[in-house]
N, C-alpha and C positions, 0 to 999 in steps of 0.2 A: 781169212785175210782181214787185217784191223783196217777200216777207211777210217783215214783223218779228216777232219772240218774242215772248212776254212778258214776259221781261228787261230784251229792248234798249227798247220799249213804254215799259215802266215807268219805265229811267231816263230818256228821254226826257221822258214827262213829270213825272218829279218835277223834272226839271233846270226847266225851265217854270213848275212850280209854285213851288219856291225860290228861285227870280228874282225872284217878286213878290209873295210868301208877307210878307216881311217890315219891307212898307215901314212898318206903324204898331207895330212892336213894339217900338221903343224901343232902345237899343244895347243892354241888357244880353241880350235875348232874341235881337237880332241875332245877338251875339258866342255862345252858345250854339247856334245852328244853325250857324254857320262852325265850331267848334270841333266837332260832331259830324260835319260834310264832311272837315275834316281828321282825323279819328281813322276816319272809312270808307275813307280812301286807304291807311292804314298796315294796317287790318284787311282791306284786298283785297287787298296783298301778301303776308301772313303766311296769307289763305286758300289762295293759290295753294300756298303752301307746304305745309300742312296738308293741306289739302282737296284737292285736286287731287294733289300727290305725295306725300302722306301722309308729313310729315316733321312732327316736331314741334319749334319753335322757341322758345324763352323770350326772343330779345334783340332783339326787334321793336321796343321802345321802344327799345334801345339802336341802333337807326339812325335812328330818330327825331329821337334826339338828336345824332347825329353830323350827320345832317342838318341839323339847325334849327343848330348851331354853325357849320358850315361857311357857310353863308349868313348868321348873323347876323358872323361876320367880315369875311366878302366885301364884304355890303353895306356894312356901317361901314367899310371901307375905300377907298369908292365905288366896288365892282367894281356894274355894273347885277346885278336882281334876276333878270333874265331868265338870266343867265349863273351866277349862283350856284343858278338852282335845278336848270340842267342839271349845273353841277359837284357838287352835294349828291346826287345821282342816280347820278352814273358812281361817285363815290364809294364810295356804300354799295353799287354794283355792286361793286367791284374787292373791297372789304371780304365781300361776300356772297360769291364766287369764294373766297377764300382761306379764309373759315369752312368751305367747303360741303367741302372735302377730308374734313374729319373724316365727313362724310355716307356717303362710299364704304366708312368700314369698319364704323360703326356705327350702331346704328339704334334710332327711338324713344325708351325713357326713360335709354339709353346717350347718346344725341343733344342729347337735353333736358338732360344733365350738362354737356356740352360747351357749347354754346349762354348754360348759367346761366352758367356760369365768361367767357363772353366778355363777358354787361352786365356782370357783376361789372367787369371789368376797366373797361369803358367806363364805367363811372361814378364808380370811382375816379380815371381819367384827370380827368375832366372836374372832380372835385371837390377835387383836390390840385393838379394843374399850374395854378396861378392868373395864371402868368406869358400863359396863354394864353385862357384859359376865365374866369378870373375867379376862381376857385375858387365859394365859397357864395356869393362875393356878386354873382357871375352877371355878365350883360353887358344893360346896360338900352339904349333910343334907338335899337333895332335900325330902322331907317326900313322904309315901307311900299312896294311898286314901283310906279315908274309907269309910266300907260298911254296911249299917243299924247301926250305932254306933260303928263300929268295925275296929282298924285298920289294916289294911292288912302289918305286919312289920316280921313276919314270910314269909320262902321262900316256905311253900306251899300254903297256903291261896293265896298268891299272883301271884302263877302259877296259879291255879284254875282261878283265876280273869283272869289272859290273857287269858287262855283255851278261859271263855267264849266272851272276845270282841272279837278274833280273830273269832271264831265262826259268831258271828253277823255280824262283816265284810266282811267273808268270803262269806255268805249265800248272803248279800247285793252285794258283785259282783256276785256270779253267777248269781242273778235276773237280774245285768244290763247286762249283758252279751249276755241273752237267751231276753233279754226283742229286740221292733224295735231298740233303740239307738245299741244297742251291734250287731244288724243288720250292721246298719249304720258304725257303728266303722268298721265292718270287710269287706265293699265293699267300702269303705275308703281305706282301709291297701292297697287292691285288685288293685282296679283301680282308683283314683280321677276323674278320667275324664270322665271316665262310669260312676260312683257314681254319679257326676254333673249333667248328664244329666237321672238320672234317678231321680231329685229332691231330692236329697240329700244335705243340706247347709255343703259344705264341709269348710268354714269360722267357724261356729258354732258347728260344732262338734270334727273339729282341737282344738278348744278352750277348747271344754268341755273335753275332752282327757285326755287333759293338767293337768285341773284345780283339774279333780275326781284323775288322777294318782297322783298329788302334794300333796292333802289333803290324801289321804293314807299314803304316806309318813311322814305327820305331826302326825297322828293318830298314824305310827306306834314311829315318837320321843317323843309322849306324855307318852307310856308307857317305853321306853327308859330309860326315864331321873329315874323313881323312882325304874324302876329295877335297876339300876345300883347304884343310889345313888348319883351320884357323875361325871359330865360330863365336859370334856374339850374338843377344839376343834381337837383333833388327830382323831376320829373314823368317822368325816364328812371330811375326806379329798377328792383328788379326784379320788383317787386309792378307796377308800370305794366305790363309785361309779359305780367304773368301776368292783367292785369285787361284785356289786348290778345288774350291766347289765349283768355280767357271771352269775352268778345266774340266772337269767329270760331263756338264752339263754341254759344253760345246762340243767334245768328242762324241759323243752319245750315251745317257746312263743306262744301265742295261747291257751293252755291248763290252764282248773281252777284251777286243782291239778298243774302247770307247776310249780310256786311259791314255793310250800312246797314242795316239791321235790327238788329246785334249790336250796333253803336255808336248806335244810337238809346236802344236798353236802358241801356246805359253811360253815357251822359253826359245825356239826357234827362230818364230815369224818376228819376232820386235828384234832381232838381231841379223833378218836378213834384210829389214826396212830400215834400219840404221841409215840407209844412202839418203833417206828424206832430213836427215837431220833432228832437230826439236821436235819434228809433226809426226815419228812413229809411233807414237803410246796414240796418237788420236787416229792415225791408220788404224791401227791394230783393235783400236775400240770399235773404229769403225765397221770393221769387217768380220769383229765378233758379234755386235749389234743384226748386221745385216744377216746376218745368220740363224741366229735364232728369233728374229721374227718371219723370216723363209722355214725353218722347222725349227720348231720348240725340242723337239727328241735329237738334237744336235746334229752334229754334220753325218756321222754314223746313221741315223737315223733316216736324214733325208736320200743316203743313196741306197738303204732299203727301201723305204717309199717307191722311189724313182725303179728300182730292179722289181717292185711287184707290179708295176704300172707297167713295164716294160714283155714283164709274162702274163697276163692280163691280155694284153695286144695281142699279143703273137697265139694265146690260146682262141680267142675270138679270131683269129684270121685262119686258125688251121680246122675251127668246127664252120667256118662259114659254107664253103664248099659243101658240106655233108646238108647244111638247112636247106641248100637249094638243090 
């Protein structure tokens, strides 16, 4: 008999529960749980990165954005959706490979220099060559994919649809994660130099880090561009980025739930503070702040903390009896 985790448990059922969580909520509240599905996909690859090999990235939106463009071209040029979101994928693969070199000589907030300089780049592409991208005034009528003959142009069919590739995604990193490589990734994070010497190609799986965390990120701009409809270059800036690293780090890095939990904070919480008026974005800083100076290893983090503290008690209360 296979026992499931808690992890896989839980996306299971939230994948279940988001399926049919949203049928009376109206588009706008719809498009707001799709738009937190797609920002978990892009903050589960940037974990992997993070969290797992301990690399730290700033240009997570900028494959985002390479993503959601490359499929909102494809599609407008009636390449199917299905094929631009594998190409938007191998993409920011090959894209994540040729970044991840700089990975091998330096590391951390030498890394995070490299990585800035690469959205830079990426968004300046995207915001001057207008011959391709549009420049600012974007690329609107991006069409939605369809499925068995059907297209997905309603906002719940098309939540449904993210429900389930997020799903797949999701299930697809916890395999890597629990699989040797997701070994490898985390005595990578640990120690490289122990790692090295326990036959670990820390060249090779530096890369591969890189390249699986990039291609999430493309995966998650393929569904991006037809949620939205309509993309210019403002939402891959570098601040998008660095509001992608907060994320990873206030859910918890490391953690398979850490992502949808980070990206729930993110895109959820400032829109159910909206009632404060002008002083949400200082709510919401607020209570990311308080957070990670109450645990650094994010909110994930602090309620394993709190569950080992909790069995801890309860193991010292049941050998006490036996000392006396």
């Amino acid at each position: 008999m296979i026992r499931l985790d808690g992890a896989l448990a839980t996306l299971v059922v939230g994948a279940v529960a988001l399926w049919f969580l949203p049928a009376n909520w109206g588009a706008y509240g719809t498009y707001v749980l799709s738009l937190w599905l797609v920002t978990s996909i892009a903050a589960m690859g940037l974990n992997l990165t993070l969290g797992y090999a301990g690399q730290v990235s700033l240009a997570q939106a900028a494959f985002v954005g390479i993503g959601a463009y490359v499929t909102a071209l494809l599609t407008k040029a009636g390449v199917p959706w299905w094929a631009a979101f594998a190409l938007s994928g191998l993409a920011c693969f090959v894209v994540g490979v040729l970044l991840g070199f700089p990975a091998l000589r330096v590391q951390h907030h030498y890394l995070a220099f490299v990585t800035l300089a690469f959205a830079t780049f990426v968004w300046l592409v995207l915001r001057n060559e207008q011959w391709l991208t549009g420049g600012t005034f974007g690329l609107s009528n991006i069409p939605r994919p369809t499925l068995f003959g059907e297209r997905l142009d309603r906002a719940l069919p098309f939540h449904r649809f993210v429900v389930a590739i997020t799903l797949v995604l999701a299930l697809a990193m916890w395999w890597l994660v629990r699989s040797p490589w997701g070994r490898a990734f985390q005595a990578l994070r640990e120690n490289p130099v122990r790692a090295a010497s326990l036959g670990v190609d820390v060249r090779a799986y530096t890369l591969l880090a890189f390249a699986i965390g990039s291609a999430y990120g493309g995966f998650a701009g393929a569904l991006y561009a037809p949620l939205v409809e309509f993309i210019d270059p403002a939402p891959f800036t570098l601040g998008a980025s660095l509001m992608m690293l907060l994320t990873v780090i206030v859910g918890g890095p490391g953690y398979v739930l850490g992502p949808f939990l980070g990206a729930l904070l993110a895109i959820a919480l400032p829109e159910w503070l909206r009632f404060t008026g002008g002083l949400y974005l200082i709510v919401f800083a607020a209570v990311v702040m308080a957070l990670l100076v109450v645990c650094p290893q994010g909110f994930l983090g602090l309620l394993d903390r709190m569950g080992r503290a909790l069995l801890r008690r309860a193991e010292a209360r049941r050998t006490e009896p036996r000392r006396a």
